[in-house]
C-alpha positions, 0 to 999 in steps of 0.5 A: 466541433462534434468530434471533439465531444467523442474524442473528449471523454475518451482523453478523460477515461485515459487519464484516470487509468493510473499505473503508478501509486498515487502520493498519499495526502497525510491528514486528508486520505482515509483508508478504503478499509478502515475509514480512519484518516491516514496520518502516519506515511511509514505503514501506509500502502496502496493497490491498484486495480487492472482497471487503475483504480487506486485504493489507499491504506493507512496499514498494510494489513488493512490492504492485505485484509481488502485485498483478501476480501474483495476476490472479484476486482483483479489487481495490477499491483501493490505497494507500500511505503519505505519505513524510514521515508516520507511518503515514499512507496515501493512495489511489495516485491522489492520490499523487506518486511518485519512483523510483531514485536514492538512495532505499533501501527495504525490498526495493529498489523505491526508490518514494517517495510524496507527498501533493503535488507540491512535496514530490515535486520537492523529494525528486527533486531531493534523491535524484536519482530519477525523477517517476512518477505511479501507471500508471508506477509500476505499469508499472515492474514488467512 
C-alpha cells in the first residue's frame, strides 16, 4: 500500500509533462502576456516549455514579445493556429506568415498564419501585407 503513495505523484508529474499544444478554450483562456480573454482562435499561439509547460496567447506577437522576455525558461516549441481553421494549431516551422496591411488582430501584431503557401500569397495579396517565414517573423520584435 505505501508504494503506491511513491508511485502516485510520480504518474501525476508525467501526466502534466505535455509534448503537444493543448486545445484552446475560446472565451475562457487568457493570454499569459497580455491578460485579455482569448476570443478569436484565427491569431491564437501557444509554446510550450522544456519542462511541458504550456503557455497560451491570444496574438502571436504577445508569444514572440513573452518569448523574447522571458530568456531563462528554455522552449521545446511553438505554435500557431491556421488562419482559415478553428482552433487548429501548427508548429511555426510549417507555417507561412504575412504581416501589416489590412490585418487586424487581437493586440495589433497583424500576424496571420497558413497552413501552406497558396493560401498565404492569396491573403497577402488580399490584405496587402508582407510574405514572412517564422525567423522574420520572430525578428520583427527585436
Amino acid at each position: 500500500m505505501k508504494k503506491w503513495f511513491l508511485i502516485l505523484p510520480m504518474f501525476l508529474l508525467m501526466a502534466c509533462n505535455r509534448n503537444e499544444p493543448q486545445p484552446i478554450k475560446l472565451n475562457v483562456d487568457a493570454c499569459d502576456f497580455c491578460k485579455m480573454t482569448i476570443s478569436n482562435a484565427r491569431f491564437s499561439a501557444e509554446l510550450i516549455t522544456q519542462k511541458g509547460r504550456c503557455y497560451k496567447f491570444d496574438d502571436l506577437a504577445c508569444m514572440i514579445q513573452f518569448a523574447q522576455s522571458n530568456t531563462v525558461v528554455p522552449y521545446r516549441a511553438f505554435y500557431v493556429n491556421d488562419y482559415l481553421k478553428q482552433n487548429h494549431l501548427m508548429t511555426v516551422e510549417k507555417a507561412y506568415f504575412i504581416k501589416g496591411g489590412s490585418i487586424n488582430s487581437p493586440m495589433r501584431g497583424n500576424f496571420a498564419a497558413f497552413a501552406d503557401q497558396a493560401n498565404q500569397k492569396k491573403y497577402a495579396q488580399q490584405y496587402q501585407a508582407e510574405l514572412l517565414n517564422w525567423s522574420a517573423a520572430y525578428k520583427s520584435y527585436q
